[in-house]
N, C-alpha and C positions, 0 to 999 in steps of 0.2 A: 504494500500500500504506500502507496506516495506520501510526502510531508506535502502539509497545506498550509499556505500564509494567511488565509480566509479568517478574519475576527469576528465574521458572525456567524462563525458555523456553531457553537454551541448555544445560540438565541433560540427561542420559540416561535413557533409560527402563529401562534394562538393570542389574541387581544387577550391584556391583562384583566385579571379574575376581581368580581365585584369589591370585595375586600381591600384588595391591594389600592383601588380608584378611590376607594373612602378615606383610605391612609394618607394617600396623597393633597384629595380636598382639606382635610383637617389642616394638615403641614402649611400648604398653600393659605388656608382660611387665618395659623395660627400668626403667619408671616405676616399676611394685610393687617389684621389687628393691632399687630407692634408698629408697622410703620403710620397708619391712623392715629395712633394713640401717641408717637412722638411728634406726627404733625401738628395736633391739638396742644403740643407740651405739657400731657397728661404723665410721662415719666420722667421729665427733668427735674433738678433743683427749683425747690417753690418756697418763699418764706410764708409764713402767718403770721399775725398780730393778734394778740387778747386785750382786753381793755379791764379793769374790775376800780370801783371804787366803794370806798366804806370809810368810816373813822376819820374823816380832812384828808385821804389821800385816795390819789388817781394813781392809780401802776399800770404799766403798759407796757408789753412785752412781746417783743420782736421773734420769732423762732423757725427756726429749720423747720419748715412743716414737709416737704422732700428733700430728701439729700441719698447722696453715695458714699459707698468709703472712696477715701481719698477728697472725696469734694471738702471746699469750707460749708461750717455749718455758724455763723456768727450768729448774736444774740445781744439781743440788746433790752434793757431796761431802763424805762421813763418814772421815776416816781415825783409826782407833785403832791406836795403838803402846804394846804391852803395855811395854816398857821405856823410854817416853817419848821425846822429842823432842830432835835434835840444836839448835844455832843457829840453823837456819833448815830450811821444811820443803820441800824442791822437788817439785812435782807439774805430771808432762810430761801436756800434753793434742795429740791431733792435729788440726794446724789448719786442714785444709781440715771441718772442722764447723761452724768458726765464720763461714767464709765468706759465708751466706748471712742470718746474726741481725744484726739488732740491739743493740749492747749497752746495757744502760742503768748498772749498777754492777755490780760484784765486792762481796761480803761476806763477809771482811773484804777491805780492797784488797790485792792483792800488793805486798810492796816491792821486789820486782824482775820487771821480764820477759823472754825474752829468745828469740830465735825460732832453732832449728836446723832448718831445712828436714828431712822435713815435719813437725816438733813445736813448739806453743810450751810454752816450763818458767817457768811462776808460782814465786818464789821467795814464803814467806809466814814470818811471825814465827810460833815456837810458840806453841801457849797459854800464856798466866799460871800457868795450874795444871792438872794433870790430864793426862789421856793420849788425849781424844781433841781431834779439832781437823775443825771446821767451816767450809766457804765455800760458797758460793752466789753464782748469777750470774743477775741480773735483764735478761733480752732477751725479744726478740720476734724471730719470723720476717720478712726483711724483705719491704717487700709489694711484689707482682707477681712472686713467687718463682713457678716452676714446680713440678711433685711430682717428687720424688725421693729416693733413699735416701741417708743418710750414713751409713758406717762410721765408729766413735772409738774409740780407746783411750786409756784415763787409767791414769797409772803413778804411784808414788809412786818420788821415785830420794832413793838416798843414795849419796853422793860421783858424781854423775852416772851413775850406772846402778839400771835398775828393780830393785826388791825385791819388788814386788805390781803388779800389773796388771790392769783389768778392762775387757771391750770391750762394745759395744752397737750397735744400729742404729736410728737414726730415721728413720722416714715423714716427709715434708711432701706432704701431700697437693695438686694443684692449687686 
């Protein structure tokens, strides 16, 4: 018997089997999906904002609502206190959120930190002047994180119990 250089001698001559055509549509159907849903930027990095007021304060807080590992995930915190600021301003965050960042800086830094299972409480100088007071915190997701959800709540306390409260949820996407 002769050698043959023929590469479709071992093909079928038979239209593929109804199974195999549903395999294919799902694949096909699972692909348009993903490319839809990044047109819409329904998987990219998305931030959220929560608003909460109670006790002479407005907290407002900025948050990774999607993010990836590796992406930045920053966060920022607005608190206004209509009758201004005691000594020092404490703002409880909970600390399994921060489990999985990167951090890079606090702005401004905290001048104290100090951890009560599960919260940590950033002690911060008031403002110079004025009544409201700003931080922000430069991370990133760390990378080879999995997706998952985090629940946080950030509280503003005086004499160590909350006054204002606001909670949130972030995606990190695989």
């Amino acid at each position: 018997m002769p050698a043959t250089d023929d590469t479709t001698a071992g093909l079928r001559d038979t239209p593929p089997r109804r199974r195999g055509r549903w395999f294919r549509r799902a694949g096909v159907g699972l692909l348009v999906l993903v490319v839809v849903l990044s047109a819409f930027d329904l998987l990219g990095p998305r931030r959220g904002d929560v608003t909460a007021r109670s006790g002479g304060y407005t907290l407002t807080v900025e948050y990774p609502q999607v993010t990836r590992a590796g992406q930045p995930a920053p966060l920022h915190v607005t608190i206004d206190a209509t009758a201004g600021f005691g000594d020092t301003v404490q703002v409880r965050f909970c600390d399994e959120f921060f489990n999985d960042l990167d951090f890079q800086n606090w702005y401004p830094n905290p001048a104290a930190e100090t951890t009560v299972p599960p919260w940590i409480i950033y002690e911060l100088d008031p403002p110079p002047s004025g009544t409201t007071l700003e931080m922000s915190l430069d991370a990133r997701v760390s990378p080879g994180q999995f997706g998952e959800t985090d629940d946080c709540q950030v509280s503003v306390l005086v004499e160590d119990e909350p006054v204002v409260s606001a909670s949130f949820t972030s995606w990190r996407m695989p």
